[in-house]
N, C-alpha and C positions, 0 to 999 in steps of 0.2 A: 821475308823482305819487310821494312821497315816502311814503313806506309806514313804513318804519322807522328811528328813528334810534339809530345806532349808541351804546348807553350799557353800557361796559366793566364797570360798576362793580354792574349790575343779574344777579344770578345767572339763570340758567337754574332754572325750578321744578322739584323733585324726580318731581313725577310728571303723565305725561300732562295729565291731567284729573283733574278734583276734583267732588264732588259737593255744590253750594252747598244745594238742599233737594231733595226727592225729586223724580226726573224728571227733576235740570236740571240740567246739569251743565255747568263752564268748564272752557276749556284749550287748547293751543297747539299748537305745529307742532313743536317741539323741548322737550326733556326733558334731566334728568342722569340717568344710569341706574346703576342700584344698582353700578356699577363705578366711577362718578364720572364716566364722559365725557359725553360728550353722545351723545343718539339722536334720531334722527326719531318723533316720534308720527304712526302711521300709522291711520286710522282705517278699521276693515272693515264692518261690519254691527251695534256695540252699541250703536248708537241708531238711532232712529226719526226723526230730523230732524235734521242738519248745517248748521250757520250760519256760515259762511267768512269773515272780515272782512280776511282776507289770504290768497287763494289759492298756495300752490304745488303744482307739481305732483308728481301719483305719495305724496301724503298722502292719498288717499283721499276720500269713502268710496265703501265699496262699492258694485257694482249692487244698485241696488233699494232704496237708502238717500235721501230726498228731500233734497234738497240746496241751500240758499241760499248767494248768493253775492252779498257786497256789497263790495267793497277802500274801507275808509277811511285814511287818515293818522291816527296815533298823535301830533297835533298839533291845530291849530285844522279845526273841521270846517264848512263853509259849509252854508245853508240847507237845501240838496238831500242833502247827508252828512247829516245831523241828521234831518229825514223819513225816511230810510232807516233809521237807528237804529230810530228809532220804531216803523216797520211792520214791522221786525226782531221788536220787545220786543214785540207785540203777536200777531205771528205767535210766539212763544214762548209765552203764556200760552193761544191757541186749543190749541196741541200738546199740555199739559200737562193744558189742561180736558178733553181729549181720551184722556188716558191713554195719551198720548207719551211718550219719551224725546227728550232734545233735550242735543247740546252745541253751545255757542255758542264759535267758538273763533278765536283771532286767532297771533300768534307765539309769546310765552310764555304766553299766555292771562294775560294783567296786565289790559293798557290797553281795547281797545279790546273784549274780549269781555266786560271788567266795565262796559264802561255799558251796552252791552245787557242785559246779566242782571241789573244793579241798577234798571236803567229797567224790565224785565218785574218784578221784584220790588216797587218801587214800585204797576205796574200793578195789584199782586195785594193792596195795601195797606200796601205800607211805608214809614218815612219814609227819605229818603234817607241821614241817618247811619244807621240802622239797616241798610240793603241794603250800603254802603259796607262794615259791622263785620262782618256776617256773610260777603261776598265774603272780607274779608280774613282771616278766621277757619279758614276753609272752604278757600281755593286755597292763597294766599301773602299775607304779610305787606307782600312787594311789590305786592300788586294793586292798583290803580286809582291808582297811586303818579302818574299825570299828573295833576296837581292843575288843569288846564282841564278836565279829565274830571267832577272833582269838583266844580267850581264848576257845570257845565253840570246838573248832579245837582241842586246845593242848588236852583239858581234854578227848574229842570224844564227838560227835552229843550223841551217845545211853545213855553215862556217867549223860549228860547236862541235856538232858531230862528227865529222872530220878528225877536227884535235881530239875529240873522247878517243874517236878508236887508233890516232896513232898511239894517244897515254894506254891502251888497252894490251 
């Protein structure tokens, strides 16, 4: 499966993680660090729930840190991809009603940890330009910059799915 695609021209985010609203935080597997280069963001024990949408290893997180794990493509996502989002965004707003900490995080934390957090944002009553402006506000200006991400937004994850699995 095709995880990531190589795009030169998209910066590396300034820092780890970002804090979209309280509790909830996006973000990625690489960083630029106050030196300019690149670092691994490596996660230990500062949140209460880790949501992985692109595993690598020796990123963490800690023991005793609950941990999801789901690899999607930063690309078209089929039926079964799409559900998982979902139960992602859904297992995000239990953690939060909960009085969790939660990062939702993918590679640069752009693409694919902002439909989930825009999709638990919607969950929680937003409209989807509104979860869009504040991700982008919040992480990077780059984020959710896969506009099939954002189309899958306007129409809704449950809509999208749907047409995935009749095109399936």
């Amino acid at each position: 499966m095709r995880t990531r695609r190589k795009q030169p021209d998209v910066p590396a985010p300034d820092s780890p993680w970002n804090e979209v609203v309280p509790g909830l935080w996006m973000g990625g597997h690489e960083f630029r660090g106050s030196s300019g280069g690149l670092e691994f963001a490596v996660v230990g024990q500062e949140f209460d729930l880790v949501q992985t949408l692109l595993r690598l290893p020796g990123h963490g997180p800690g023991p005793g840190v609950e941990h999801q794990v789901w690899p999607i493509p930063d690309g078209p996502l089929d039926g079964t991809q799409l559900a998982g989002v979902i139960r992602l965004a859904e297992a995000v707003c239990e953690a939060l009603d909960g009085g969790r900490t939660v990062l939702v995080r993918c590679y640069h934390g752009y693409n694919r940890s902002g439909l989930v957090v825009a999709h638990a944002l919607m969950r929680r009553g937003s409209t989807a330009e509104a979860a869009i402006r504040l991700i982008r506000a919040r992480r990077s200006s780059w984020a959710l910059h896969n506009e099939l991400f954002v189309d899958y937004l306007r129409t809704g994850l449950a809509t999208a799915r749907l047409l995935e699995e009749l095109a399936e």
